[in-house]
C-alpha positions as CSV (number, residue, x, y, z in Angstrom):
1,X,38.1,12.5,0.5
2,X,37.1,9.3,2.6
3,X,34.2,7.4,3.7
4,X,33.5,7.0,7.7
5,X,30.9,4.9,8.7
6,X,27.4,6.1,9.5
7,X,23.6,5.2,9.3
8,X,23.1,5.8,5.6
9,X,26.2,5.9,3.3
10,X,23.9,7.7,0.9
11,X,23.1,10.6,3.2
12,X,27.0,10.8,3.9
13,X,27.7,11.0,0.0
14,X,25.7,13.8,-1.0
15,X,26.9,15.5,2.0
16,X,30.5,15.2,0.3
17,X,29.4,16.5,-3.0
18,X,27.8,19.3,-1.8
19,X,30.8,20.2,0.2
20,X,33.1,19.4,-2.9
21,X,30.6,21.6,-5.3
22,X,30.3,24.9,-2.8
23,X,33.9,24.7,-1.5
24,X,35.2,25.1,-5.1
25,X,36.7,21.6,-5.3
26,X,34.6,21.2,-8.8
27,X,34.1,24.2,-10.7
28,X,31.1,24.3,-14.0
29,X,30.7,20.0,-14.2
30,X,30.6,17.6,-11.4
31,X,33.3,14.4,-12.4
32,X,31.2,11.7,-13.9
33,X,29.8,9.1,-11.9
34,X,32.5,6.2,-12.4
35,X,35.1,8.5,-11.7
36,X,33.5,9.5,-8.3
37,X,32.7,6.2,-7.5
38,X,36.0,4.9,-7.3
39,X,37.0,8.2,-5.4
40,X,34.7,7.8,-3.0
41,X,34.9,3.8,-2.5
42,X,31.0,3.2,-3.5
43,X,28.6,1.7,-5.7
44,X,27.5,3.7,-9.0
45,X,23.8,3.5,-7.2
46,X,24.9,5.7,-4.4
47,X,26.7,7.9,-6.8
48,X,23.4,8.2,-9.1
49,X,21.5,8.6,-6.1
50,X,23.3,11.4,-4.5
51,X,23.3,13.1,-7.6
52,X,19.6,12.9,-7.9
53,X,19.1,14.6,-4.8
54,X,21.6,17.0,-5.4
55,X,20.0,17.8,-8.9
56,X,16.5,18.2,-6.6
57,X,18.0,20.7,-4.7
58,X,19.4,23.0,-7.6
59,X,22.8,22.3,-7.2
60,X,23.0,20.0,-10.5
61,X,21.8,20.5,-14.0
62,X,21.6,17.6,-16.4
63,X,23.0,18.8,-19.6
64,X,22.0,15.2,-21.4
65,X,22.4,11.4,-21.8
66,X,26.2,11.0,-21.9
67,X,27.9,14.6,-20.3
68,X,28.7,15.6,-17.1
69,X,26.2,17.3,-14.6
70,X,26.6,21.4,-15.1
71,X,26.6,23.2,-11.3
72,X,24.7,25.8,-11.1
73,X,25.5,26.9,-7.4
74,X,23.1,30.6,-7.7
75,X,20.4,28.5,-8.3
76,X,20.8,26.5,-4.9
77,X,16.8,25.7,-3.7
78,X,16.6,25.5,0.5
79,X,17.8,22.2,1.2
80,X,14.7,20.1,2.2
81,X,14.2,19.0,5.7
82,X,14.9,15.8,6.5
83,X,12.0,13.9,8.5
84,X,11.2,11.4,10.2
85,X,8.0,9.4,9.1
86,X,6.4,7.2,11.0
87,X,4.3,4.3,9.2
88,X,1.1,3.3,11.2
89,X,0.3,0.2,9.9
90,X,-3.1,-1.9,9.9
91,X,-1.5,-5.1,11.5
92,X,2.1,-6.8,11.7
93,X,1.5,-8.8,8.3
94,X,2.0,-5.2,6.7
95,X,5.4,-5.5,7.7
96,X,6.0,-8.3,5.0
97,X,4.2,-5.8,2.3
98,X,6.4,-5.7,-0.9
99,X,4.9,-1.8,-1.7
100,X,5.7,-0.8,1.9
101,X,9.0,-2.1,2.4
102,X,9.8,-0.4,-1.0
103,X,8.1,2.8,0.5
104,X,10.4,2.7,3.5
105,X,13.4,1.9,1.4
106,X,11.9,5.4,-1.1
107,X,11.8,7.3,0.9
108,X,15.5,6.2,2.9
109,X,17.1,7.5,-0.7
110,X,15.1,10.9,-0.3
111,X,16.8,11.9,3.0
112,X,14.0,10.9,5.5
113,X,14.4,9.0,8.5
114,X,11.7,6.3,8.0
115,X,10.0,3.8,9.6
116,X,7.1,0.8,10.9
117,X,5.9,2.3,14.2
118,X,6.5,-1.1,17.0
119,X,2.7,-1.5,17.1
120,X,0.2,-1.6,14.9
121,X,-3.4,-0.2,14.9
122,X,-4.5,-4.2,15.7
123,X,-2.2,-4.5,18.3
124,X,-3.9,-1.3,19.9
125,X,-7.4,-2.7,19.4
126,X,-8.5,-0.4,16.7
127,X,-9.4,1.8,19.3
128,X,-9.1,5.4,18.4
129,X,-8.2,6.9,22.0
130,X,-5.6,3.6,22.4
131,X,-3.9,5.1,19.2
132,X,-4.3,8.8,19.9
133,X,-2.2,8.0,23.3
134,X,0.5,5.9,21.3
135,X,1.0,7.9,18.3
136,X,1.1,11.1,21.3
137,X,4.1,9.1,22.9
138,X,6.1,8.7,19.1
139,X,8.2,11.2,18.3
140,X,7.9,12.0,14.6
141,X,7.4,14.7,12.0
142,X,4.8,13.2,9.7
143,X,2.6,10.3,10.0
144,X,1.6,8.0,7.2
145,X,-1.5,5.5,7.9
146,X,-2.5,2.3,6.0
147,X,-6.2,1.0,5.8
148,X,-7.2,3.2,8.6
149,X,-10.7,2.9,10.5
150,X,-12.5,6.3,9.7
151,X,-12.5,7.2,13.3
152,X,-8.5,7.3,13.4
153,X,-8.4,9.0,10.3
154,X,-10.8,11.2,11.4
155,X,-8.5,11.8,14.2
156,X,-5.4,12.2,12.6
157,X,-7.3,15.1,10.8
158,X,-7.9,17.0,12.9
159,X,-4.0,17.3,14.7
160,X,-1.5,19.8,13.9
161,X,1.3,17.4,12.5
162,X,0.8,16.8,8.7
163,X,-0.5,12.9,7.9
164,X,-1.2,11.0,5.0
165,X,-3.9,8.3,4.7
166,X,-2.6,5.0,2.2
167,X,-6.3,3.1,1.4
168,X,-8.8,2.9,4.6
169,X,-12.4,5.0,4.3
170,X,-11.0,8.2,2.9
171,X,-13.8,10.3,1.2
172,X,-15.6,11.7,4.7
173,X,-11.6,12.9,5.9
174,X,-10.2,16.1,5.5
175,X,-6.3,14.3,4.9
176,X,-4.1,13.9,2.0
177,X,-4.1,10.7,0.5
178,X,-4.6,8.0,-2.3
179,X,-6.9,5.1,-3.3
180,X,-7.5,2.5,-5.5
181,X,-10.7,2.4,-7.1
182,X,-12.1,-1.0,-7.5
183,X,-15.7,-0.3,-8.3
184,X,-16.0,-1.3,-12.0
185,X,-13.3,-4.3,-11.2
186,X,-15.5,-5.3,-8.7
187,X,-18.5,-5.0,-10.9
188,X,-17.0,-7.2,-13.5
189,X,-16.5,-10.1,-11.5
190,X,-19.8,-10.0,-10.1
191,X,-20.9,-10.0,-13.2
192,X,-18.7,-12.9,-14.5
193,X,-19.5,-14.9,-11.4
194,X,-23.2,-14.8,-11.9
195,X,-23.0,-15.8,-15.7
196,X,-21.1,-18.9,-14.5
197,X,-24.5,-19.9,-12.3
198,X,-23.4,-18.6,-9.1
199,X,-26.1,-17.1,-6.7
200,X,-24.7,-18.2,-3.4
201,X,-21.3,-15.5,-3.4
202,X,-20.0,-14.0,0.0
203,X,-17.4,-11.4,1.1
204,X,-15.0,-11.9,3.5
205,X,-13.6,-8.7,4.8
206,X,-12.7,-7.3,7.7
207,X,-14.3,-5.6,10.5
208,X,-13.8,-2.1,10.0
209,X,-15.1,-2.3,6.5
210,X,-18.3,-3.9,8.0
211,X,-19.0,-1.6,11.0
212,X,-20.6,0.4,11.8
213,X,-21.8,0.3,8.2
214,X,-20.5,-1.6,5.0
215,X,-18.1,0.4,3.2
216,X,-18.7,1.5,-0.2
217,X,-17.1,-1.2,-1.6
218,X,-19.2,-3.3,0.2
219,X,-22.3,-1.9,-0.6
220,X,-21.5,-1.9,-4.2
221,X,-20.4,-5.8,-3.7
222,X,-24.5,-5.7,-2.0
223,X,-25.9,-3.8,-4.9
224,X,-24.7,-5.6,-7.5
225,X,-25.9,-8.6,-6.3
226,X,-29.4,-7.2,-6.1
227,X,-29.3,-6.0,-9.4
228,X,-28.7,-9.8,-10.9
229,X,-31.6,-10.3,-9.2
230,X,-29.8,-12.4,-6.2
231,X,-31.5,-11.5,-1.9
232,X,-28.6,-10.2,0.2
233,X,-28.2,-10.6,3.9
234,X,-25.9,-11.2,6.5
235,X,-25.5,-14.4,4.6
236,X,-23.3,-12.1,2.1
237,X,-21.1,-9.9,4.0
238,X,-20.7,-12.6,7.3
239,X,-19.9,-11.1,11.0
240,X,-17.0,-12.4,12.3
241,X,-14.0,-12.1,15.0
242,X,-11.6,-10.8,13.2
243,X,-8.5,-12.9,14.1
244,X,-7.8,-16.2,12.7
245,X,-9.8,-18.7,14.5
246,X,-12.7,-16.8,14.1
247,X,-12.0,-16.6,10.3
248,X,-11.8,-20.6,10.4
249,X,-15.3,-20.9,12.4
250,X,-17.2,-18.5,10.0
251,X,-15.7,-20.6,6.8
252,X,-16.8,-23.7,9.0
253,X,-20.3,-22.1,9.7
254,X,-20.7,-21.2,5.9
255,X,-20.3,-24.7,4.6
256,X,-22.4,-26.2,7.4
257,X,-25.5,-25.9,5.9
258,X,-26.1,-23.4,2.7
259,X,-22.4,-23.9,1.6
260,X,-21.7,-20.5,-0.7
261,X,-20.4,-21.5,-4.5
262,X,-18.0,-18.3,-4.4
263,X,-15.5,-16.2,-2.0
264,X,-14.9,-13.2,-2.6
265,X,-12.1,-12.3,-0.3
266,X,-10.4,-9.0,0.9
267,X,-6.9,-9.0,1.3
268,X,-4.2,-11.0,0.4
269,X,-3.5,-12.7,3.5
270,X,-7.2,-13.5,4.1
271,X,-7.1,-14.9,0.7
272,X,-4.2,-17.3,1.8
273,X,-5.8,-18.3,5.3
274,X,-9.3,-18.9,3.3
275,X,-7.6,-21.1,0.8
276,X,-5.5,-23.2,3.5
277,X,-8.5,-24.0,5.8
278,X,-10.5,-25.0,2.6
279,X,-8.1,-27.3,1.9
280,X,-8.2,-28.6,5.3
281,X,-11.9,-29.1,5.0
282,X,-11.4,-31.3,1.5
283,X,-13.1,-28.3,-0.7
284,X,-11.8,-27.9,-3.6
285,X,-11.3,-24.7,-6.0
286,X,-12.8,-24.1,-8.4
287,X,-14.5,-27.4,-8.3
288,X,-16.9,-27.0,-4.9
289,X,-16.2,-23.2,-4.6
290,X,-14.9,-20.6,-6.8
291,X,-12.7,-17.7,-5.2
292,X,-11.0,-14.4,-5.7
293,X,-9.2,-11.5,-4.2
294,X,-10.1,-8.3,-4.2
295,X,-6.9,-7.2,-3.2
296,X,-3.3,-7.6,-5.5
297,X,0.0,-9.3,-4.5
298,X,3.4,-10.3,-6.0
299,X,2.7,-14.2,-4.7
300,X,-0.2,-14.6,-6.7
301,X,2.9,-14.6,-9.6
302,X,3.8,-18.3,-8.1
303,X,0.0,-19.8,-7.8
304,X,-0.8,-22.3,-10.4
305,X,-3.5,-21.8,-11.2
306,X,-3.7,-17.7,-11.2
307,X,-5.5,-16.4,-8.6
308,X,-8.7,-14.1,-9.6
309,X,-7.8,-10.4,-8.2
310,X,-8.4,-6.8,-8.5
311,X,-5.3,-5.7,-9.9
312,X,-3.4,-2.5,-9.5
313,X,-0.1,-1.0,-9.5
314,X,1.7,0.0,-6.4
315,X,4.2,2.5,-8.1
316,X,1.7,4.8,-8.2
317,X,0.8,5.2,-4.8
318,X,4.4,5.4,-4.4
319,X,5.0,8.5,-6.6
320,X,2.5,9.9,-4.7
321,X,3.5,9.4,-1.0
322,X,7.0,10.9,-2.1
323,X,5.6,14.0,-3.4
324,X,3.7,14.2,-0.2
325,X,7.1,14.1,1.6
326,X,9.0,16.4,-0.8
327,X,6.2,19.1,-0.2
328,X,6.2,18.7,3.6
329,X,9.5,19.0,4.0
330,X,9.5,22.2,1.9
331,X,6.5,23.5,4.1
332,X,4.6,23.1,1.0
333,X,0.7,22.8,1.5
334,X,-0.5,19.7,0.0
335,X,-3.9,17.5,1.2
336,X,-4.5,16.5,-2.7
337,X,-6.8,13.1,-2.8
338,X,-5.9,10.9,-5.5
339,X,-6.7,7.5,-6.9
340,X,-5.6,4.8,-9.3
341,X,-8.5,2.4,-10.8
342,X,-7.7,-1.4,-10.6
343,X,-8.8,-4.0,-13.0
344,X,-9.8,-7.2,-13.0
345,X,-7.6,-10.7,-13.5
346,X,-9.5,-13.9,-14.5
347,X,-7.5,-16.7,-13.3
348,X,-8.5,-20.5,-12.9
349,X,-9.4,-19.9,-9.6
350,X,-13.4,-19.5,-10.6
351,X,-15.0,-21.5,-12.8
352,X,-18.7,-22.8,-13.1
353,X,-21.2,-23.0,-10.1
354,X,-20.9,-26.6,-9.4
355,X,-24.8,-27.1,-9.6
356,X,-24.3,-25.9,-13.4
357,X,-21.4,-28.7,-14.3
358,X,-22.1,-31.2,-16.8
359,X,-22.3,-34.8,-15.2
């Protein structure tokens, strides 16, 4: 056997162990994998992965840690359909997103041809008929969308190729898909926010979590507030532009006059922007204004001091997008809803109102 070269060297070795297995070239037990990886001229991940495949498709049965795979060739499944996925994604930072390059990369290993579509709902304006006309001109078997308006999702729901919704306003959509519950995380640092003196905290989030109503987690974010006794207005959940110089003139329009004591920011990325213009501005944190994230990422690992964030783990969501895959491409029905809760990280980027500080 030898290795040509084509577009996914994994794809090309399972291929060759299936052929090996049915055409009799290995009878009862596949060769273990150091043995075929020096056959084959590849790395013991590719061998490991083939074989995992091979193993989903009933061709391979583990007979424990330590002995060769047993083949079991009458007990060959269908072999799944390979698709191509398309990954509609909120705006270009997504691209950068550790949990959806290692979704791309996921689902590579399973046999599907995936990938970022070349524009992204913000590029298209968030406007539903803009997308509808794009995603019509794509040509794909499945659709996967991240943060997604409710009117897009809605609209994906109601078209006949299956689709998968990753976060965005999920509970009013008829579409598979997974959240991460951040209600009692959320909660908690209301809560921890007022008992250090603040009254003055505002959300920062974007404009489809705003319009045409708050979300829910906004209106929880509203709620609580009200029940610590604090008024909320537009003051709390501020209108804005939704691109970056916007972002800098609401920050500059909050400190004006009623500065707030605490940020409560959605997003990553908003998190960063909010935190460089402060700096800009001479505002120091936690000292003039406390912040935190309601979102998680892996650079919050090299902040000193930790960022406050609702925490939660991306593997999760993973698992379940690949099961999502593995039953479309075996024309299984699945349009399961599930969730993950998040917690809640105290790091040193809150601290004390500064009206409550000791002189």
């Amino acid at each position: 056997m030898s290795l040509k070269k084509f577009s996914s060297l994994t794809d090309q070795v399972t291929d060759l162990l299936r052929e090996g297995m049915t055409d009799g070239r290995w009878l009862e037990t596949l060769p273990g994998r150091d043995s075929l990886a020096e056959e084959l001229g590849c790395s013991h991940w590719t061998i490991e992965t083939a074989m995992q495949r091979l193993s989903k498709e009933g061709l391979l049965v583990s007979q424990g840690p330590g002995r060769k795979r047993r083949i079991v060739l009458s007990q060959i499944a269908p072999r799944p359909t390979s698709l191509r996925v398309k990954i509609l994604l909120y705006e270009a930072w997504d691209r950068k997103a550790d949990y959806l390059l290692s979704l791309v990369s996921r689902l590579h290993d399973e046999g599907h041809d995936a990938e970022f579509t070349y524009k992204t709902m913000e590029e298209l304006g968030m406007d539903v008929n803009r997308i509808a006309r794009y995603v019509e001109t794509v040509e794909a078997d499945a659709w996967i969308v991240i943060a997604g308006p409710l009117d897009v999702l809605q609209w994906f729901a109601t078209q006949p190729f299956p689709a998968f919704a990753l976060f965005g306003r999920l509970t009013e959509v008829a579409l598979p898909s997974f959240a991460v519950t951040k209600a009692v995380a959320l909660r908690n640092l209301v809560d921890r926010l007022v008992d250090l003196g603040h009254r003055r905290i505002v959300m920062i989030v974007r404009e489809e979590r705003r319009k045409p109503v708050p979300g829910r987690l906004e209106e929880l974010f509203l709620d609580s507030l009200q029940n610590k006794g604090i008024p909320t207005g537009t003051y709390n959940l501020p209108d804005w532009g939704d691109n970056p110089e916007e972002l800098r003139l609401a920050i500059d329009s909050l400190f004006r006059h009623t500065p707030p004591t605490a940020l409560i920011v959605a997003q990553p990325q908003l998190f960063f922007a909010v935190m460089q213009h402060l700096s800009s501005l001479k505002i120091s944190t936690p000292e003039d204004v406390s912040l935190a994230c309601t979102d998680t990422s892996m650079n919050f690992d090299w902040c000193v001091p930790e960022v406050t964030h609702i925490h939660w783990d991306s593997r999760s969501a993973l698992r379940r997008l690949l099961k999502w895959a593995r039953n479309v491409s075996r024309n299984k029905d699945d349009h399961k809803k599930n969730a993950t809760n998040a917690r809640l990280v105290i790091g040193g980027t809150i601290g004390p109102a500064p009206s409550t500080r000791k002189k």
